[in-house]
C-alpha positions as CSV (number, residue, x, y, z in Angstrom):
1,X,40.4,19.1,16.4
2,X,37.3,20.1,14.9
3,X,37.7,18.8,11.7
4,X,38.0,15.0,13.5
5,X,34.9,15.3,15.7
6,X,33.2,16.7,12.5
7,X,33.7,13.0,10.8
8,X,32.9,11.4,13.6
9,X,28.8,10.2,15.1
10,X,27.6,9.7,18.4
11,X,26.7,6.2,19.3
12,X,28.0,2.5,18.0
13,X,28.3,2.0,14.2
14,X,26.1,-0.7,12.9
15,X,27.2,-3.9,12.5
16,X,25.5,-6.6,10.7
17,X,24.5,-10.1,12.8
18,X,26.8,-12.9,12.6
19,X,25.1,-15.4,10.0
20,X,24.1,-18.8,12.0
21,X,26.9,-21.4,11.3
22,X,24.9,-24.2,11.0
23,X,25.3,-25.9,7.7
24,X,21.8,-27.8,7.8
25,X,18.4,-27.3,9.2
26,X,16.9,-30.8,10.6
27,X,18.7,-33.9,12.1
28,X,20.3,-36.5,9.6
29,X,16.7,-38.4,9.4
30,X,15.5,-35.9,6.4
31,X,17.6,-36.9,3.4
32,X,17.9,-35.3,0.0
33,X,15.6,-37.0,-1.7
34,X,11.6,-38.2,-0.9
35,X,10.0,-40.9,-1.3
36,X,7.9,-41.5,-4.3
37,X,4.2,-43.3,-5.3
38,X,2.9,-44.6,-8.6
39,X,0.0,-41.9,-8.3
40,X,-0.9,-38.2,-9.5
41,X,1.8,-36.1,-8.1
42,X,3.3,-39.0,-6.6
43,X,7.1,-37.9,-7.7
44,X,10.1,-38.1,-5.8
45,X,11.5,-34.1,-4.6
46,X,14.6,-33.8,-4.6
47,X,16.7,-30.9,-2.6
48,X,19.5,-29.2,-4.0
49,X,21.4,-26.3,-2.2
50,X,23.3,-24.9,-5.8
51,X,19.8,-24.0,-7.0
52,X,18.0,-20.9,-6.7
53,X,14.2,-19.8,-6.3
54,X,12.7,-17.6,-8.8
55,X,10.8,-14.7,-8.4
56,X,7.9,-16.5,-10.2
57,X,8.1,-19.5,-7.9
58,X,4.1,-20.5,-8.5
59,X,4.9,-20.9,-12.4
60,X,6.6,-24.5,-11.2
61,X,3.4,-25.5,-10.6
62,X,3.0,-25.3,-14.4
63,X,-0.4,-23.9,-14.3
64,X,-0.9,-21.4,-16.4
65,X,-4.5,-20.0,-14.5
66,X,-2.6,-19.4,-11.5
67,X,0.1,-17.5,-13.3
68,X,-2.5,-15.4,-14.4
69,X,-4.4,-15.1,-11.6
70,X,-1.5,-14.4,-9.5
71,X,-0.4,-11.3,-11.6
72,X,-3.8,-9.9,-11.4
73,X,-4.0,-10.3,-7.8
74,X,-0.2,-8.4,-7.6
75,X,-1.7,-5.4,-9.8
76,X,-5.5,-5.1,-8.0
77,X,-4.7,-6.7,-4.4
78,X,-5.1,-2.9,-1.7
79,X,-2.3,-4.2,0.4
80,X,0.1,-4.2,-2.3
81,X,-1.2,-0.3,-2.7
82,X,-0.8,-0.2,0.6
83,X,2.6,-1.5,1.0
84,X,3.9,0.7,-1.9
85,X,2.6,3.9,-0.8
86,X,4.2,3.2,3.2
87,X,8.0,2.8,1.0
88,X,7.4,6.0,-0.8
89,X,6.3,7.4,2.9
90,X,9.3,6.2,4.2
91,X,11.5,7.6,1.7
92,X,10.0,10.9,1.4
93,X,11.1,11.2,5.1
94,X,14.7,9.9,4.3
95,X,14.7,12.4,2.0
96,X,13.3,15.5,4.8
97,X,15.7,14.2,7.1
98,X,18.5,15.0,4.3
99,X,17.5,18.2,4.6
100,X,19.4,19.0,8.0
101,X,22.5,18.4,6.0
102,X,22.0,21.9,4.4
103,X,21.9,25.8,5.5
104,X,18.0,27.0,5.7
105,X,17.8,30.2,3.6
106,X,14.8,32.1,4.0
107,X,13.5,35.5,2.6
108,X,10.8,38.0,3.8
109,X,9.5,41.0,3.4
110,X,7.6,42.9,5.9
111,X,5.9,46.2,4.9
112,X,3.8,48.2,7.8
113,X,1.2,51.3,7.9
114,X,1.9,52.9,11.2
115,X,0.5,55.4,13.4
116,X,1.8,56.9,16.6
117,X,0.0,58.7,19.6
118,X,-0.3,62.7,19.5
119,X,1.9,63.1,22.5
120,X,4.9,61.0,20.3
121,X,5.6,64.2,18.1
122,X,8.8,65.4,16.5
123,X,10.8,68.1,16.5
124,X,8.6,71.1,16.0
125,X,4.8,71.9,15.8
126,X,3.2,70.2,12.7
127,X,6.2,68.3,11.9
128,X,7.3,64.7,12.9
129,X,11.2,63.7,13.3
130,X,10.9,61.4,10.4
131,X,9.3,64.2,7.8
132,X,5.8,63.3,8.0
133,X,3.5,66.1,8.5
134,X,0.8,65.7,11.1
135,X,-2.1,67.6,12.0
136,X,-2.2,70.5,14.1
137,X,-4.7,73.4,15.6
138,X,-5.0,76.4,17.7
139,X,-6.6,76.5,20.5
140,X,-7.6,80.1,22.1
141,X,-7.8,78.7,25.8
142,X,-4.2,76.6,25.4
143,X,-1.3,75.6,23.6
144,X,-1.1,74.5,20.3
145,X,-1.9,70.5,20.2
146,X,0.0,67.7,17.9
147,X,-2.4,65.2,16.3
148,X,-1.6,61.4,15.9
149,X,1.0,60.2,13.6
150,X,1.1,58.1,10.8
151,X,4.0,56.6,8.8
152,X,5.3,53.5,6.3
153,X,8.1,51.6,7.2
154,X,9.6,48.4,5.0
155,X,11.9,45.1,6.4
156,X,13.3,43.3,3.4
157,X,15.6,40.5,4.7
158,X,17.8,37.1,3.2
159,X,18.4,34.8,6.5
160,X,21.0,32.0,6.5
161,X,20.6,29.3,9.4
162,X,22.9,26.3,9.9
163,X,23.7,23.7,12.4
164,X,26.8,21.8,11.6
165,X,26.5,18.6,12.3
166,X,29.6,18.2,14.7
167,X,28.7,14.8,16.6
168,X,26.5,13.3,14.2
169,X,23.0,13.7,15.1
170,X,22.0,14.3,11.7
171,X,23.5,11.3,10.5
172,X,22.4,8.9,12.7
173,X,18.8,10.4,11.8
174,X,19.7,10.3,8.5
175,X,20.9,6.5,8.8
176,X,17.9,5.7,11.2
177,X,15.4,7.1,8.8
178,X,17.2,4.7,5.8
179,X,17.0,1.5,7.8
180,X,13.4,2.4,8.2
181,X,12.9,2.7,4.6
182,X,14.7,0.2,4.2
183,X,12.4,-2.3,6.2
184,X,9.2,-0.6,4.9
185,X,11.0,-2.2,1.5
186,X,11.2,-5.2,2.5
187,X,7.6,-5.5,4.3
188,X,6.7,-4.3,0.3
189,X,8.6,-7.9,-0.7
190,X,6.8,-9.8,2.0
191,X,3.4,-8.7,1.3
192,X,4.3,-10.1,-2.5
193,X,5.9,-13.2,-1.1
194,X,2.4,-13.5,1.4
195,X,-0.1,-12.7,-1.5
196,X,1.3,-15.0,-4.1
197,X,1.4,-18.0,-1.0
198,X,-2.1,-17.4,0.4
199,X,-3.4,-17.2,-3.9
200,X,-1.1,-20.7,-4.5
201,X,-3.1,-22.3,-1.3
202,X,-5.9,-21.3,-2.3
203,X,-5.9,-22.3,-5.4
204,X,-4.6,-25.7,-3.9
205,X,-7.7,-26.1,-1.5
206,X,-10.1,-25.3,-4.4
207,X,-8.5,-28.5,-6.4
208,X,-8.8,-30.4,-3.2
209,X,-12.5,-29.3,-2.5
210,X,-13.5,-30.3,-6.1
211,X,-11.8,-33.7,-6.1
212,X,-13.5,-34.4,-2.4
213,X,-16.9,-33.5,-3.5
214,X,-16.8,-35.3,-6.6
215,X,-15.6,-38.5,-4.2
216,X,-18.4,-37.6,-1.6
217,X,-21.1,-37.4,-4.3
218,X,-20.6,-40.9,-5.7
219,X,-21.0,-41.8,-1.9
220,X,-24.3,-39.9,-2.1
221,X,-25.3,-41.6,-5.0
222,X,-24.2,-45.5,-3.6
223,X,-26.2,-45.1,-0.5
224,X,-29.3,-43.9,-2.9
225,X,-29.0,-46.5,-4.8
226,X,-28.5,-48.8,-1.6
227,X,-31.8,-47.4,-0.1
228,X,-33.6,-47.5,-3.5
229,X,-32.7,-51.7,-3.3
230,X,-33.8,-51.8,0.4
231,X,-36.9,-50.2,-0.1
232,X,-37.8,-52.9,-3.0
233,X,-36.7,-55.6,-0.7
234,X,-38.8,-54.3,2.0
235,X,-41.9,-54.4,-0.4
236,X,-40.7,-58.2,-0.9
237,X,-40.8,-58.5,2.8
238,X,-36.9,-60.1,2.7
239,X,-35.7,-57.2,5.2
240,X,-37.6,-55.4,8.0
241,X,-38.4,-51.6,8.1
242,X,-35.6,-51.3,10.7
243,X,-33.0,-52.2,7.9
244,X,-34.4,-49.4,5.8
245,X,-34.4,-47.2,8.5
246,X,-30.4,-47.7,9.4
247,X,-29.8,-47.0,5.6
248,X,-31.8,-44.1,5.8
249,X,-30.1,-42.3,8.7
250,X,-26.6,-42.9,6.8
251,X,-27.8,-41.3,3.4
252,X,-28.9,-38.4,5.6
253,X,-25.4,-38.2,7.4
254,X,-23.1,-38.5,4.1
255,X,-25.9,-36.1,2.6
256,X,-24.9,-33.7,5.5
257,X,-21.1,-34.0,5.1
258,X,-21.6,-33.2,1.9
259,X,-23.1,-29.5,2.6
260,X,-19.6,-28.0,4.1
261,X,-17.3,-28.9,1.3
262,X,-19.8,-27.3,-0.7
263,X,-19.7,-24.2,1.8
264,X,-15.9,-24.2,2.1
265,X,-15.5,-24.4,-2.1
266,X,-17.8,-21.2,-2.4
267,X,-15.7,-19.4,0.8
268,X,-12.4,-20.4,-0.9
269,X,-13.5,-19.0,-4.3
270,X,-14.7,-15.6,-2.2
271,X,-10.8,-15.9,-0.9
272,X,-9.2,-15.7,-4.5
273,X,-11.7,-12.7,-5.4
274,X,-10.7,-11.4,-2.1
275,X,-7.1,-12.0,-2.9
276,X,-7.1,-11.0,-6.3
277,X,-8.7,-7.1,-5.2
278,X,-12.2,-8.0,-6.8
279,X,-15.6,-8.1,-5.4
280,X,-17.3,-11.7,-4.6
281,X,-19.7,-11.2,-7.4
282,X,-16.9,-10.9,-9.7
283,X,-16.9,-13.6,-12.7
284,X,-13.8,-15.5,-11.9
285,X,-12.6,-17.1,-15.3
286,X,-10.2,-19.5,-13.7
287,X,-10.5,-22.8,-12.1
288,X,-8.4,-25.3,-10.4
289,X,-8.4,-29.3,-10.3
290,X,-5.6,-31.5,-8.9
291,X,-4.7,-32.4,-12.1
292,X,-4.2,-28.9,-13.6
293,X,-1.2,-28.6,-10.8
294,X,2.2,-29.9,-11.2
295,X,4.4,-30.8,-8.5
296,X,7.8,-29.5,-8.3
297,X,10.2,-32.0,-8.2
298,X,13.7,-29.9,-7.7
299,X,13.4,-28.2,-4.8
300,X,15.9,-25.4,-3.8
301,X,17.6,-25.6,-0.2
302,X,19.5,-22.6,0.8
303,X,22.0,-22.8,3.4
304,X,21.1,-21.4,6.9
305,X,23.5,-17.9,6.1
306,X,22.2,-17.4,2.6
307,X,18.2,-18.1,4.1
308,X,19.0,-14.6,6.7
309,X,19.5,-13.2,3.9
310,X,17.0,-13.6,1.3
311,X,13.9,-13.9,4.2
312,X,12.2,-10.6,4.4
313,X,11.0,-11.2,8.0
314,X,14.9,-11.7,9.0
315,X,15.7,-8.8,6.6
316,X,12.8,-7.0,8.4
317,X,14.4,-7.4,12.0
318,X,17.8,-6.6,10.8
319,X,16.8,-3.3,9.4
320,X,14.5,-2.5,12.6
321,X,17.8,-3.5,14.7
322,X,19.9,-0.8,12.9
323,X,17.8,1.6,12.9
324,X,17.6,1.4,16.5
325,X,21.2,1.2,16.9
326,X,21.1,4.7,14.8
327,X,18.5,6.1,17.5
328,X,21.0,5.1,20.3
329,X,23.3,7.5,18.3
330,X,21.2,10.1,18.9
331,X,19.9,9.7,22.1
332,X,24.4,10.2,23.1
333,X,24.4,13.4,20.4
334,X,21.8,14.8,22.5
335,X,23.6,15.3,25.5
336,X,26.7,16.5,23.8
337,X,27.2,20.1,22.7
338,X,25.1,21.7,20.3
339,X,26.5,24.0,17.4
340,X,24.1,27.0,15.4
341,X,25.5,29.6,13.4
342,X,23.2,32.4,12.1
343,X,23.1,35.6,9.9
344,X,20.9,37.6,8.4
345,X,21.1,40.8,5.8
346,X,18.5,43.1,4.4
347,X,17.5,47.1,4.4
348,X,15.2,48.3,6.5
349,X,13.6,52.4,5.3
350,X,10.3,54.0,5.1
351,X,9.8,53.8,1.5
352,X,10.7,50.2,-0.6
353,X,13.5,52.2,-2.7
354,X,15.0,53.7,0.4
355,X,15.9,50.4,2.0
356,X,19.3,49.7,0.5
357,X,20.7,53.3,0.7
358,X,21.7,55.7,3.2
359,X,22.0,53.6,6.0
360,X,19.0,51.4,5.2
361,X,20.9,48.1,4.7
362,X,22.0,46.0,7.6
363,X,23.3,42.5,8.6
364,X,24.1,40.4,11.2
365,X,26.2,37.1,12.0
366,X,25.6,34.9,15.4
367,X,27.5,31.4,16.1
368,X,26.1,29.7,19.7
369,X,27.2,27.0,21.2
370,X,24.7,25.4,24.0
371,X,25.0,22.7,26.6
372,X,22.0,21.4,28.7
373,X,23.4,21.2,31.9
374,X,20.8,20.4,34.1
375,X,17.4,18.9,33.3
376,X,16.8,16.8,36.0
377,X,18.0,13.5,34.1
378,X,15.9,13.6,31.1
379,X,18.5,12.9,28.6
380,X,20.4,10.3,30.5
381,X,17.0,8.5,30.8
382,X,16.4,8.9,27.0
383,X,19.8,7.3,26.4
384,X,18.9,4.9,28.6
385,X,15.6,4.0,26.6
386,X,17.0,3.7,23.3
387,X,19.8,1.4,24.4
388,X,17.3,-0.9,26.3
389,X,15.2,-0.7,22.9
390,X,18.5,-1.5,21.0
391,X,18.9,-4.6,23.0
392,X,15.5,-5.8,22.3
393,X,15.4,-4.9,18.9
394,X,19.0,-7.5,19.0
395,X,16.6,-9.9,20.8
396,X,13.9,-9.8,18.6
397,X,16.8,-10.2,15.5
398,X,17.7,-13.3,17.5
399,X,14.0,-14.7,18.3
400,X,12.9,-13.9,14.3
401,X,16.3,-16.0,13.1
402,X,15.5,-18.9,15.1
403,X,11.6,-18.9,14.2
404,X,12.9,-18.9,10.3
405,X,15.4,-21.8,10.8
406,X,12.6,-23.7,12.5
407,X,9.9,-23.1,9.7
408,X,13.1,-23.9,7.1
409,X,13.6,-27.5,9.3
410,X,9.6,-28.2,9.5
411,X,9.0,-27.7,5.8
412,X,11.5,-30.5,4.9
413,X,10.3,-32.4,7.2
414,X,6.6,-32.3,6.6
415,X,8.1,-32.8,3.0
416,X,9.4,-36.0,3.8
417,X,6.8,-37.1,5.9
418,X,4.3,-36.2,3.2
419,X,5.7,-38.2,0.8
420,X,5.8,-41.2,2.5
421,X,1.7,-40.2,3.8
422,X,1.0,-39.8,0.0
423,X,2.8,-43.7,-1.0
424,X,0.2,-44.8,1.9
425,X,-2.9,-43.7,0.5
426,X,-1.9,-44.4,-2.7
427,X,-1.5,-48.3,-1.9
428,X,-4.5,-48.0,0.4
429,X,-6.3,-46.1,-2.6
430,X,-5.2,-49.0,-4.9
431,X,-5.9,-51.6,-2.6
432,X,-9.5,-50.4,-2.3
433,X,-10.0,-50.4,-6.1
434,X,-8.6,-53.6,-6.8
435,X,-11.0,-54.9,-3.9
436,X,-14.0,-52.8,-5.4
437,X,-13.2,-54.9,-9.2
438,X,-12.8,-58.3,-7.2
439,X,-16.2,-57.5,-5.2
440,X,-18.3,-56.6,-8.7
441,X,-17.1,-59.8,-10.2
442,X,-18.2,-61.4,-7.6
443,X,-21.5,-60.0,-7.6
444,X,-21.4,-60.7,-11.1
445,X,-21.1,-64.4,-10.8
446,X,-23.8,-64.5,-7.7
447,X,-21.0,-64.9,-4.6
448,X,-22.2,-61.8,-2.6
449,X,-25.4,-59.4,-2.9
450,X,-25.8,-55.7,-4.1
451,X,-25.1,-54.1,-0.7
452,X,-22.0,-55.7,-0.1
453,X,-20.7,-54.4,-3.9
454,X,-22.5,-51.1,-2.5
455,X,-20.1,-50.8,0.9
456,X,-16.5,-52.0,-0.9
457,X,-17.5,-49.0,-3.5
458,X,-18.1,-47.0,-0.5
459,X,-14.8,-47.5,0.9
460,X,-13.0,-47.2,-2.2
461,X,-14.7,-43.6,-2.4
462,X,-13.5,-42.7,0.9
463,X,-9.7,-44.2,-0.1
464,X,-10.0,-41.8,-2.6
465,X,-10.8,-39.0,-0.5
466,X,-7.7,-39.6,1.5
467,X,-5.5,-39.9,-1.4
468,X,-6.9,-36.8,-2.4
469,X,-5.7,-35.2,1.1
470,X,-2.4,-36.7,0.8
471,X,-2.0,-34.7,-2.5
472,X,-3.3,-31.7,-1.3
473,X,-1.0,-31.9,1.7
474,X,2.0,-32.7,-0.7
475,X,1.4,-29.3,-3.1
476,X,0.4,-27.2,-0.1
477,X,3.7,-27.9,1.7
478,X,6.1,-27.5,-1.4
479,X,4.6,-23.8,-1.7
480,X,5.4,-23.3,2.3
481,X,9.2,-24.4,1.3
482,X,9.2,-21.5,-1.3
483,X,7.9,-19.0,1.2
484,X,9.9,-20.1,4.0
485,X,13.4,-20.1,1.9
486,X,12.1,-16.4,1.4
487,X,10.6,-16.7,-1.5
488,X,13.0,-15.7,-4.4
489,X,11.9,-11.8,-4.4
490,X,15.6,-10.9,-4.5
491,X,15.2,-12.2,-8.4
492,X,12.6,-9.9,-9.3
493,X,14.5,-7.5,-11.0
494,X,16.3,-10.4,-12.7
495,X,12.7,-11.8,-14.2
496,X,11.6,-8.4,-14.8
497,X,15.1,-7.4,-17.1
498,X,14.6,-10.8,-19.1
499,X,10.7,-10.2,-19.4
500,X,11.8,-7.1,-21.6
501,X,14.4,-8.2,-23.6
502,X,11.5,-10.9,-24.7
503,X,9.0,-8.1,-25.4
């Protein structure tokens, strides 16, 4: 009988969540393949479910400053640091609670210098039971008086405590404390996943800043040119000063929109020295243009059950779940029986090399067996806790499996819908040059004036600017697939095996 309640533990045994059933993410509009453009990263994406995502998703972008930047970041960024030390934490205290499987043997050794009142004597005058001699006088006007006495004494002792673990109260710790490193593991694989993501937009929204301010500069410099001709036809007296005034007023405002994509180029390249663990006055050796990126063109599509899987988030939740289903456990060993057994054996003497003979040695043995039985509800209403937290942990499971599937769904859609923005611009882009060329040779040939030529290369600038969005928005989004598919980390040791048997 005791043997079975020994290999049994308190509380329900963990079981893993059903995977979600669903064998898609979005309706039947987003098909496998997108539409393409005849522009700059303008390819159609395809999405195949039999491919996997490396651990080194960023290198599809097939630039090799990001790859290098991104591997600084992962070696200098604090919250990697961070990250690691809290797993190590975590399984340091695995490893304590481990200890609770095992006896606790302690030794000790107590020595003493001792000294007794006057009136505590022994068996004669001058003489102490034990052997020590003591102090004594004569007094003419009374009896004879017994000084104080002093003596060594010496504890040397080997003590053996254990609790057997009867109902599993241990082990549920035990298995609580492992989910928990468990998740602290996985938060370590998210905070990769999270650094390499926010270093790949980055990166993105620098190529997009340049490619903007290069646009919004030749704006500047049409509408300088457009005041420096209205100015010489005001001196002519063929327009009036409130012509020259309008013009003014727009060089001032594209002048202005100017300033903060200048300010948010210099606060994105403070983000990647952020990002990469440097200071702001750092030299930053890498760079990034639209057409130093590469956009992915076969896209990996996990299925529903294999994405619970792989995200660390889910993975997260799961672990968080179990180890409060272990902390139920616990909560029931509580308020079952509890099992000690002690002992203890040493020597005990006044002098060190007395203690083991003659009588000095003794031991003991002590087994107890306790049951609260009254404390005014206290463990019932911790059992009650950890089931209630049990069930939200369960809810939580549920909530962070739904929030995945939906950022799965909204990825290939804004996939989809971002290739069909990017085949607008483009013909608008196109349309606006081909209008720009028609203008000039018109110009050319006398049809229309200079500040006509000036406003159709205007407005091919800013069809340019939104073709340059559209882009952005297209690389952007491919890197959120990555992350929300989870971000291939379960790979890592794969890459990191075949990166040695290069070297």
């Amino acid at each position: 009988m005791f043997v079975a309640l020994y290999g049994c533990a308190a509380g329900p045994d963990f079981k893993r969540p059903d995977a979600p059933a669903d064998s898609n993410y979005a309706a039947p509009a987003v098909t496998q393949e997108t539409a393409s453009a005849q522009t700059p990263h303008g390819e159609a994406q395809r999405f195949d479910p039999t491919k996997d995502i490396t651990a080194e998703w960023w290198t599809l972008f097939q630039s090799p400053q990001l790859d290098a930047l991104i591997k600084r970041a992962i070696k200098a960024n604090p919250n990697i640091e961070a990250a690691q030390a809290a797993v190590r934490q975590a399984q340091a205290y695995t490893d304590a609670q481990r200890g609770f499987f095992y006896p606790t043997v302690s030794a000790s050794y107590s020595p003493s210098r001792n000294k007794l009142a006057g009136n505590m004597g022994g068996n004669s005058p001058g003489q102490q039971g034990n052997g020590t001699v003591i102090q004594t006088y004569s007094n003419p006007a009374g009896p004879v008086y017994n000084g104080p006495a002093y003596f060594n004494f010496h504890v040397a002792q080997l003590s053996v405590g254990y609790v057997p673990d009867v109902f599993g109260l241990s082990r549920r710790q035990v298995e609580s404390a492992q989910a928990q490193a468990e998740a602290q593991q996985l938060q370590l694989e998210a905070t990769y996943i999270t650094l390499a993501s926010n270093v790949v937009a980055a990166a993105i929204q620098e190529a997009s800043l340049r490619a903007q301010i290069t646009a919004q500069t030749k704006i500047v410099s049409l509408n300088e040119e457009a005041l420096k001709i209205m100015r010489k036809r005001l001196e002519l007296g063929d327009v009036s000063e409130i012509d020259v005034a309008q013009l003014e007023s727009n060089l001032a405002l594209v002048q202005q929109s100017l300033v903060p994509l200048q300010q948010h180029l210099q606060q994105t390249r403070n983000l990647l020295h952020a990002l990469a663990g440097e200071s702001p006055v750092a030299e930053m050796q890498e760079t990034f243009t639209l057409e130093s990126l590469h956009l992915p063109q076969e896209l990996p599509l996990s299925l529903p059950s294999k994405m619970v899987e792989q995200r660390p988030d889910v993975r997260i939740a799961e672990a968080q779940l179990h180890a409060a289903s272990a902390q139920y456990g616990v909560s029931v060993a509580n308020r079952l029986p509890q099992f000690a057994i002690a002992g203890a054996i040493g020597g005990m003497a006044s002098t060190p090399d007395w203690m083991f003979k003659n009588g000095g040695p003794f031991f003991n043995l002590t087994g107890n067996i306790a049951q609260t039985i009254f404390d005014g509800g206290t463990l019932r209403a911790q059992s009650h806790a950890a089931q209630e937290a049990l069930n939200q942990a369960a809810a939580q499971y549920r909530g962070v499996v739904i929030v995945a599937l939906q950022n799965v769904a909204d990825a290939l859609y804004v996939i989809q819908s971002d290739a069909q923005a990017l085949k607008a611009a483009a013909t608008a882009a196109q349309s606006a040059s081909k209008v720009s060329v028609l203008t000039r040779k018109q110009y050319e040939a006398g049809y229309v004036d200079y500040q006509t030529l000036l406003t159709v290369q205007q407005n091919e600038q800013f069809a340019t600017i939104n073709l340059v969005q559209a882009q952005t928005n297209r690389l952007g989004d491919t890197a959120a697939l990555f992350q929300a598919l989870g971000g291939g980390w379960w790979n890592r040791d794969k890459t990191n095996t075949a990166e040695a048997k290069q070297e």
